[in-house]
N, C-alpha and C positions, 0 to 999 in steps of 0.2 A: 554526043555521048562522051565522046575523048573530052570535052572542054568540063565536062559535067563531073567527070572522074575525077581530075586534075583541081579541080575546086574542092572537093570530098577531101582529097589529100590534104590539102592548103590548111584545110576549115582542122581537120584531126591532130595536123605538124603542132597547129597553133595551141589548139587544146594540152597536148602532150607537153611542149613547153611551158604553159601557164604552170600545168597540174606540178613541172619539176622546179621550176622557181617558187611555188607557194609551199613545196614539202620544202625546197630549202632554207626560205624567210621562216615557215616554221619553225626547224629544227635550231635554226640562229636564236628566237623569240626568247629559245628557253633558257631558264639561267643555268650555267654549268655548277656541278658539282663542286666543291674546294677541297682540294687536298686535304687529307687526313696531315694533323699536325702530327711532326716527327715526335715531340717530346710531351709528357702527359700535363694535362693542363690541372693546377690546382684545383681541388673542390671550393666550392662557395665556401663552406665551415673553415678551409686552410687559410682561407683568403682575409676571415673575420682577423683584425687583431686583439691579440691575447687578451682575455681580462684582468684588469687590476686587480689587487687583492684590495677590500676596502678598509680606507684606512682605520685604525681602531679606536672608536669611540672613546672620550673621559671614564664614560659612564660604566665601559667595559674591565678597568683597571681596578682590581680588587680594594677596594677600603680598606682602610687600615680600621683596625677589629680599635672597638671603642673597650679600653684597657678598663676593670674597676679598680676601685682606690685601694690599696696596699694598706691592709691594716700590721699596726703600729706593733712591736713587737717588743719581747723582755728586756727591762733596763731602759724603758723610754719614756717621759712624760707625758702622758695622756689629758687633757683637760677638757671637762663636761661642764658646759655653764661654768659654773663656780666651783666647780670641784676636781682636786686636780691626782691621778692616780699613777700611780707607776706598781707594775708588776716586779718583784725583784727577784724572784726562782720560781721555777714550775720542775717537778720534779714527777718521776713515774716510780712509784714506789710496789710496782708488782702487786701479787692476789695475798699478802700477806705483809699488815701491820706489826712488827715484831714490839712486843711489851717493855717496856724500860723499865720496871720495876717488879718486885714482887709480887704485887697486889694488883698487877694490873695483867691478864690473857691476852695472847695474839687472838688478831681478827683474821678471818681470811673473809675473799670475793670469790665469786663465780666468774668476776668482771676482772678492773684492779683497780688500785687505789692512786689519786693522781694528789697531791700536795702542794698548792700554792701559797708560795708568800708574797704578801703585798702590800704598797704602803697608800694612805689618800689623808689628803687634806683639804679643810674647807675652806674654800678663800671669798666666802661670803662675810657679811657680817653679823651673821644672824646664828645659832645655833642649828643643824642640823642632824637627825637620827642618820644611822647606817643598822640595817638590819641583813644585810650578808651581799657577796659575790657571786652571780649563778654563771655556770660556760654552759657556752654551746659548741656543738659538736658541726660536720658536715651536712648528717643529717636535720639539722636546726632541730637535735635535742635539746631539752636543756637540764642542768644538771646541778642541785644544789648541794651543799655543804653537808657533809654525814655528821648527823647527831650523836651516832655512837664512835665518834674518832674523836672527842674531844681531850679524852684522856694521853692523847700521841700528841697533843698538840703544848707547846709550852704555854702556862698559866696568863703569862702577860701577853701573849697573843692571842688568845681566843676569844677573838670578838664576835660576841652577839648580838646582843643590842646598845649600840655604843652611841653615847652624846657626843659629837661635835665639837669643838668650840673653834668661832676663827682661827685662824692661823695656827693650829694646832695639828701637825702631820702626824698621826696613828700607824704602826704598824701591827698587820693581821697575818696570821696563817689561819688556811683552811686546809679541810683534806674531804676529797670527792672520791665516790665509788660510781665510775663507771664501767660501762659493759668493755670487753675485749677490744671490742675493733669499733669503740670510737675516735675517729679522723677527725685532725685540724681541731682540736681542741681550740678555741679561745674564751677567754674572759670577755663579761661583758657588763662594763664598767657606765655606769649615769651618774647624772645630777642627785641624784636621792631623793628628788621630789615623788611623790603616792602619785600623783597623777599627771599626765600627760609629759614625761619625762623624759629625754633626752639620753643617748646612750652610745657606745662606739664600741668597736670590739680591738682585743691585744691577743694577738698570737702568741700562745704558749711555745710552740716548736715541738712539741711532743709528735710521737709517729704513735699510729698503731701497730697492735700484736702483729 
C-alpha cells in the first residue's frame, strides 16, 4: 500500500508539472501585444501626396474674339467695282429745316433731319445711272432721300437721276428724315449696278438723340 501511494504521487507531481510547462509554452505561443506608438501616426489621406493642379489646356485660353471689319469713315475713298465714293460731311441738322428764302416754309420732324454730302465717280468705261444714296441705321433700317427737302438743297447738287460719264466725279447732297434715336447711321454706297450689286458701308459719326 506504502509503495502503491508513493507511485499515485509520482504519477500526479508528473501530471502537475506537464500541466505547468504546457500553460507556460502556451502563454509564450502567444504574440504579445506592441506598444501603443508615443506619437500619432498619419492618416492614409495625409500620407497621399498632394495633387497637382492640371496643367491648362490650349484649348482653355480664351480666343481672341474674331474683330469685324472697320467700316470706312468721312473724308475717305471708298471704291465699289468701278465706282469710286467718298462721303465729304454728314451733318445732323435737328427736327427743323430752316427756309432760306421767301418762298420757301420750314419743315419740321417728329424724327430729325440728317444732311449728306457726297461725291462718286465712275471709273468704268461705260456710262452708268445713279439713282440716289440710302443709309442704314443700327437697326438695319434703311433710309432714303426726302423728296420734300429738295428745296434746302443747292440746285447743282441735287441729284436724282444722274448720267454718269467716265471719269467724271459728281458731287451730291442729300437730306434724310430719320426717326430720333437712329444709331450708327452709315451710307451705303455700290457699284450702281440694278442687279446683283456689290456694296460697302461709310460711317457717318453721327450719335443719336
Amino acid at each position: 500500500m506504502k509503495k502503491f501511494g508513493k507511485g499515485c504521487l509520482v504519477v500526479v507531481g508528473i501530471i502537475l508539472v506537464l500541466g505547468i510547462v504546457g500553460a507556460l509554452l502556451g502563454r509564450g505561443g502567444q504574440p504579445s501585444s506592441s506598444p501603443a506608438s508615443s506619437g500619432t501616426q498619419p492618416s492614409a489621406a495625409a500620407s497621399q501626396p498632394e495633387a497637382q493642379p492640371a496643367a491648362a489646356s490650349a484649348t482653355d485660353a480664351p480666343s481672341a474674339a474674331t474683330e469685324a471689319p472697320k467700316a470706312a469713315g468721312v473724308g475717305e475713298d471708298v471704291q465699289v467695282d468701278e465706282v469710286r465714293w467718298k462721303i465729304l460731311e454728314a451733318t445732323d441738322l435737328g427736327k427743323t429745316l430752316k427756309a432760306k428764302n421767301q418762298f420757301t416754309k420750314d419743315k419740321t420732324t417728329s424724327g430729325r433731319f440728317v444732311q449728306v454730302r457726297f461725291e462718286l465717280e465712275n471709273l468704268s468705261k461705260d456710262m452708268l445711272s445713279f439713282a440716289g444714296l440710302d443709309l442704314l441705321d443700327a437697326q438695319e433700317r434703311t433710309f432714303k432721300a426726302s423728296s420734300d427737302a429738295f428745296q434746302f438743297i443747292p440746285t447743282e447738287e441735287a441729284c436724282v437721276l444722274e448720267n454718269l460719264n467716265p471719269n467724271v466725279a459728281k458731287s451730291c447732297t442729300a437730306i434724310y428724315e430719320v426717326p430720333a434715336n437712329a444709331a450708327g447711321l452709315k451710307a451705303q454706297v455700290t457699284d450702281l449696278k440694278i442687279i446683283g450689286s456689290d456694296s460697302s458701308l461709310v460711317d457717318l459719326g453721327l450719335k443719336a438723340e
